[in-house]
N, C-alpha and C positions, 0 to 999 in steps of 0.2 A: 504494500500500500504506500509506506515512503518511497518509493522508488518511484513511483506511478505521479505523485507528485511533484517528486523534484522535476521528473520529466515536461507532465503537465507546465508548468509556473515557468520551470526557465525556457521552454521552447515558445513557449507563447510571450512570454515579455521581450523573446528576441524576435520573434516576426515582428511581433509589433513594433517595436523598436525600428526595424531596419525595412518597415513599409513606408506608402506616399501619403497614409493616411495620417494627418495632423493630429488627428482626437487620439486617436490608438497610438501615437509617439506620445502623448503626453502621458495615457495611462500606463503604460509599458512598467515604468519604472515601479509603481504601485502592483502591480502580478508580480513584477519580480523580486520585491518585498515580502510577499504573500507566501514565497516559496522560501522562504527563508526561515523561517523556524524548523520547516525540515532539513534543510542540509545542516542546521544546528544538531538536530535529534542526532540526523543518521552518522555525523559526524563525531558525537560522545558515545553513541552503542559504540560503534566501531574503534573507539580509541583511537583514531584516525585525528592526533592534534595537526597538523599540517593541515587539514582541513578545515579543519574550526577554525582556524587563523586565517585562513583562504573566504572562507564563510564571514567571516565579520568583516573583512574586507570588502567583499560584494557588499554586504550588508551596508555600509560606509558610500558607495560608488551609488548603488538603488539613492538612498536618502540623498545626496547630492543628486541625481536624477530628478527625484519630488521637488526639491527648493529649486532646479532651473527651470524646469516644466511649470511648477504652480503659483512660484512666487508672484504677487502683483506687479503687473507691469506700468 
């Protein structure tokens, strides 16, 4: 089921991401937020620290994505 989501959330906030449609470039960055408490999970089952540290990083890269995308212009 984690896996099915990490899938779901990061392939989808990267279409979105890298289409012509403006709305779906702004949400992008929020789905792939969304997908981020799972690569956290899967990243402590797995004792996998290289990952978590990779994960909070995305995490960090998504949120800067929010504040370009929504901040008022």
């Amino acid at each position: 089921m984690i896996q099915l989501a990490l899938a779901f959330f990061g392939l989808t906030a990267l279409y979105m991401a890298t289409g012509h449609n403006a709305r779906a470039r702004r949400w992008a960055p929020i789905v792939g937020l969304c997908g981020q408490p799972f690569w956290l999970v899967f990243a402590v089952q797995s004792s996998a620290w290289g990952l978590l540290t990779l994960s909070l990083a995305y995490s960090a890269v998504y949120m800067r994505g929010v504040w370009v995308q929504w901040r008022p212009t």
